[in-house]
N, C-alpha and C positions, 0 to 999 in steps of 0.2 A: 545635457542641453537637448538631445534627441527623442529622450522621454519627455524634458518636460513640451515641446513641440506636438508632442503626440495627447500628453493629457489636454493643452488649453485646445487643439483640436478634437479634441473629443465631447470635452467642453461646452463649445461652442454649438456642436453638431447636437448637442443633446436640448439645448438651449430655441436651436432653431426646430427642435423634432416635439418641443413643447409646444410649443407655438402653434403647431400645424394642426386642424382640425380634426385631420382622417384618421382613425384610429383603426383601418379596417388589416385585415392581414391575408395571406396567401388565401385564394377561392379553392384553389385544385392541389396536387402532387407536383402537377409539371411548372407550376408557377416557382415550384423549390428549385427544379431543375434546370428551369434557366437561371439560377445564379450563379453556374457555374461551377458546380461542387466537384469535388473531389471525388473518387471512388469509397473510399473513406466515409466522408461525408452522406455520400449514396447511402450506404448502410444507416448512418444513424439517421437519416429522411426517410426510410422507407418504411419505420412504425413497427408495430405490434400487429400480431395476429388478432386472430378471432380469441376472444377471450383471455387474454397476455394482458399481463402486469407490466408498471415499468419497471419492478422489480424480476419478474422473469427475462425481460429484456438485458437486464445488467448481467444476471446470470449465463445467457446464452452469449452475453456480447461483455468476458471481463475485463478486457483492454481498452473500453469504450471511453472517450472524455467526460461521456455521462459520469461515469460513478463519483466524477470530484462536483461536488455539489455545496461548495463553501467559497465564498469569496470574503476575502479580506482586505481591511481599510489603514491608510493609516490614522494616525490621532487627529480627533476634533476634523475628520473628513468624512466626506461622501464621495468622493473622488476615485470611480473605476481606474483600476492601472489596465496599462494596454498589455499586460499578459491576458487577464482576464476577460479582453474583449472577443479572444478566440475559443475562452471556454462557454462565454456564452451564445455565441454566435451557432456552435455543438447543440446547446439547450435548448435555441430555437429554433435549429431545423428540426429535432427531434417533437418539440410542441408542437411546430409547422404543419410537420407529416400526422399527428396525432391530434387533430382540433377538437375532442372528445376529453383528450389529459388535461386536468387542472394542479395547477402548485400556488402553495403556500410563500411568500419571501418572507422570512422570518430576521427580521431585519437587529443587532445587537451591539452593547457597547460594553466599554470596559468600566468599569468602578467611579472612575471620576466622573466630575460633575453632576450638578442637583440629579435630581432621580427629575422632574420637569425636560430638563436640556437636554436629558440620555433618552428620553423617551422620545424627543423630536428627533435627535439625530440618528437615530436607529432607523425612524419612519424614515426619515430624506436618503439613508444609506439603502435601503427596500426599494423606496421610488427609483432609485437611481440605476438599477437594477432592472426593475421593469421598463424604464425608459426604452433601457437598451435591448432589452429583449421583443417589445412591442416595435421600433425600429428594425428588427430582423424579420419580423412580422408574425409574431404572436399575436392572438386576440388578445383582447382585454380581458375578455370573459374568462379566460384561461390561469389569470393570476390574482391571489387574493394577498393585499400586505399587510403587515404586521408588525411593528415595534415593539420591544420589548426591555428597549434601555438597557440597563444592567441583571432585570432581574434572572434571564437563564443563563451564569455565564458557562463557557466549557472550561475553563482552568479557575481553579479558585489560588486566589495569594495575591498580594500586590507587589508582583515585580515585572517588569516589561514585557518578561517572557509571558506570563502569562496578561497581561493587557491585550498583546496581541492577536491573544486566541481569542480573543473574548469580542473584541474589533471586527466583528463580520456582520455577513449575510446569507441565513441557511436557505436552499432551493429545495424545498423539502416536497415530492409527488406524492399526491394523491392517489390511493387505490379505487380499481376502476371495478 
């Protein structure tokens, strides 16, 4: 009952963050800082060096919630679960601190359904995605989506186990 409280609020919040016109996201560093981050958190806002990759980043930093860069759906949804609202909320302080880092949301589905309906619902499971990250205050300019329906799945077979893998959305950086 607790989760489902927490998705129709999320829901909603995403519904009303549609709505709003402003699409702008953090001006400076200290705008991340007053939201009160963690020390934790600190570390993954405070970016890349001079010339660093976000892959050198992962490197120097391999404990980071950066490296999970997969979200997952379940059937015939687009519906963030609230685990993953803390893994992205991670992705966007790190975009935050880094207005220069661009990603791709490569948005994906499992086997069923027209190859038409998989190719929508991949795009709405991507939007859905960037919602929440532009909400954390990502630019816009920062994110490009993508659906792709069924055609890259990561498990091939038709049994749930692998439907499931194939039910996502990859957060995939761009090299700088």
């Amino acid at each position: 009952m607790k989760v489902r409280v927490i998705r129709l609020l999320a829901v909603v919040l995403i519904a009303v963050l549609a709505g709003c016109s402003s699409k702008g996201g953090p001006t400076n560093d200290a705008s991340i800082e007053d939201r009160g981050t963690s020390a934790e958190d600190g570390a993954v806002a405070s970016g890349l060096g001079s010339g660093s990759s976000f892959e050198d980043y992962l490197r120097e930093n391999p404990g980071s919630p950066l490296s999970r860069r997969v979200i997952y759906f379940e059937y015939d949804s687009a519906e963030i679960t609230a685990e993953d609202l803390d893994l992205l909320s991670a992705h966007a302080r790190y975009l935050g601190a880094n207005p220069g880092q661009r990603i791709t949301l490569e948005g994906h589905t499992d086997e069923r359904g027209s190859r038409e309906y998989n190719i929508a619902l991949s795009e709405r499971r991507a939007l859905s995605v960037q919602r929440i990250l532009e909400f954390d205050g990502v630019y816009s300019t920062q994110v490009t989506v993508v659906g792709y329906g069924e055609e890259k799945p990561a498990a091939d077979g038709s049994s749930e186990a692998a439907w499931r893998l194939n039910r996502r959305v990859e957060i995939v950086y761009q090299g700088r």
